[in-house]
Every structure is written in C-alpha cells, then in structure tokens.
C-alpha positions in Angstrom: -28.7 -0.9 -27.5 -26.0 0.2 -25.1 -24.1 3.2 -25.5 -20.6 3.5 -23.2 -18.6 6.7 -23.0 -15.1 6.7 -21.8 -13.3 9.5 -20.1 -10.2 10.2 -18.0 -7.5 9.5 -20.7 -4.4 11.5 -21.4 -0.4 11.9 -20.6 1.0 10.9 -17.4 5.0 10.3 -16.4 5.6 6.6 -15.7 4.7 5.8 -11.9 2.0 7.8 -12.4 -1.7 7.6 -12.3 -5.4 7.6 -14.1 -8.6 6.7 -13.7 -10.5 5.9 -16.6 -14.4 5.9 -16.4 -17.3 4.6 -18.6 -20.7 5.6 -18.4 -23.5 3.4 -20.0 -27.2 4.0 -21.1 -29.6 1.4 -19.6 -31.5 0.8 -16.9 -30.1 -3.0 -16.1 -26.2 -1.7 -16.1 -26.3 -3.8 -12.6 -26.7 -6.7 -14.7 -24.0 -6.5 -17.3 -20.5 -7.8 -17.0 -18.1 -4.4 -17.7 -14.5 -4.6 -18.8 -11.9 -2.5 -19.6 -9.8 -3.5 -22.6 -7.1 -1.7 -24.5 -5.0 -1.7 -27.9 -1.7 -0.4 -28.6 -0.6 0.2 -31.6 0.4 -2.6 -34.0 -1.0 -5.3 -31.3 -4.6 -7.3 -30.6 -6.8 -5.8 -28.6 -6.0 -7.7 -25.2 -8.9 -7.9 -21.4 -7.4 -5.5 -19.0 -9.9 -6.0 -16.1 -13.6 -7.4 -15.9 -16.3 -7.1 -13.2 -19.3 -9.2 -12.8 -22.6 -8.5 -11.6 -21.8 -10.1 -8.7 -18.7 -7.8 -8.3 -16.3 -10.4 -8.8 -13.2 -9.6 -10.6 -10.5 -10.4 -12.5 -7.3 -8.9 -14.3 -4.5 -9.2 -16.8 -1.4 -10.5 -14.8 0.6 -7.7 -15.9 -1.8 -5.0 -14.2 -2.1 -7.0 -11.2 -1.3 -5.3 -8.3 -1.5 -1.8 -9.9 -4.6 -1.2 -11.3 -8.2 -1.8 -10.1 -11.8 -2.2 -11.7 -15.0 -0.8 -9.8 -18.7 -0.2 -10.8 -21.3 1.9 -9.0 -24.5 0.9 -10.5 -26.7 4.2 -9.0 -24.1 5.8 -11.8 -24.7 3.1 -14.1 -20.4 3.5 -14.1 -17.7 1.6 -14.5 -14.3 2.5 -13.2 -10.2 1.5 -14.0 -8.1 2.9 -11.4 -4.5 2.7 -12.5 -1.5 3.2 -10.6 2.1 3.0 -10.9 1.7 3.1 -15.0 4.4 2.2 -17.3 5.2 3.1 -21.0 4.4 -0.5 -21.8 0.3 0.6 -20.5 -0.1 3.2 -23.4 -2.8 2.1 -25.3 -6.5 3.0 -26.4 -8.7 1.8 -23.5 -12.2 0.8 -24.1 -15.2 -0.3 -22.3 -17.4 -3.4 -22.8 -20.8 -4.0 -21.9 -21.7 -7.5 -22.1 -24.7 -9.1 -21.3 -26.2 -12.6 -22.6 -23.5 -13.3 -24.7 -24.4 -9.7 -26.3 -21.4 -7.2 -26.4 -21.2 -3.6 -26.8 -18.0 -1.2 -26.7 -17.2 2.5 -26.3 -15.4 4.5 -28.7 -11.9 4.3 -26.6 -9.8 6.8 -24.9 -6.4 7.1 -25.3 -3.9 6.4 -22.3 -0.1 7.6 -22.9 2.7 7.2 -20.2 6.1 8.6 -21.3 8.1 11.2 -19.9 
C-alpha cells in the first residue's frame, strides 16, 4: 500500500504561483509513474502532468508552458510547479502513484486562483 500526502494548496491572484507537493510511503517511489491530477467542481477529474521513472514527462495542453512536474526520489517526492495560474486552474489537485497497472491517490489539496 502507498500512502501520498499533498501539500502547498491555497489562494493565489491570477498570474500567480504554487507549488504543490506529494510525499509517498515506499521504498521503490523511483519506480512509480507520479501524476498530478485535479477536479473542479461539477467536471471529470482530468491528468494535469505525469512523470515517469525515467523522468520523462508529459502535460495537459492547457498547462503547457506554465506549469512543471519534478520528482526527487531521495525525498520519495513528487513536485507541480505552477506559474502564471488562472481562475480556470482552481480545482482539487491530487497525486497518483501508479505502478504495474496498480494506482493509488492522495486525499487532494485544494488550489483557488481569484482575486
């Protein structure tokens, strides 16, 4: 069993920034693909970012450009920089572990851009 624990949620003014973080139980966190998802309300949860193993990457093509994804696995952490936010980011973020075709997901923190 993995356990994930977000932080670095909150308000921020639009063109501002976060960064979200996720730490996860485990010794094999350099193994697992991490993502970042999020939820606003009323809509699907949608992939915000994912990193690999390997380190590759890949984002949502409206984040593109503003935010990034990162892992340090000495900190067994995952990272989602995010810059330039708009009110159309607010959402719940979580984190996703997966690993084998196995997922597991943190509890979600809540992101907020309005002024």
């Amino acid at each position: 069993q993995v356990q994930l624990v977000e932080s670095g949620g909150g308000l921020v003014q639009p063109g501002g920034s976060l960064r979200l973080s996720c730490a996860a139980s485990g010794s094999i966190f350099r193994l697992y693909t991490m993502g970042w998802y999020r939820q606003a309300a009323g809509n699907q949860r949608e992939l915000v970012a994912r990193i690999t193993s390997t380190g590759s990457t890949n984002y949502l093509d409206s984040v593109k450009g503003r935010f990034t994804i990162s892992r340090d696995n000495a900190k067994n952490t995952v990272y989602l920089e995010m810059n330039s936010l708009k009110p159309e980011d607010t959402a719940v973020y979580y984190c996703n572990a997966n690993f084998r075709g196995q997922g597991y997901w943190g509890r979600g923190t809540q992101v907020t851009v309005s002024s």
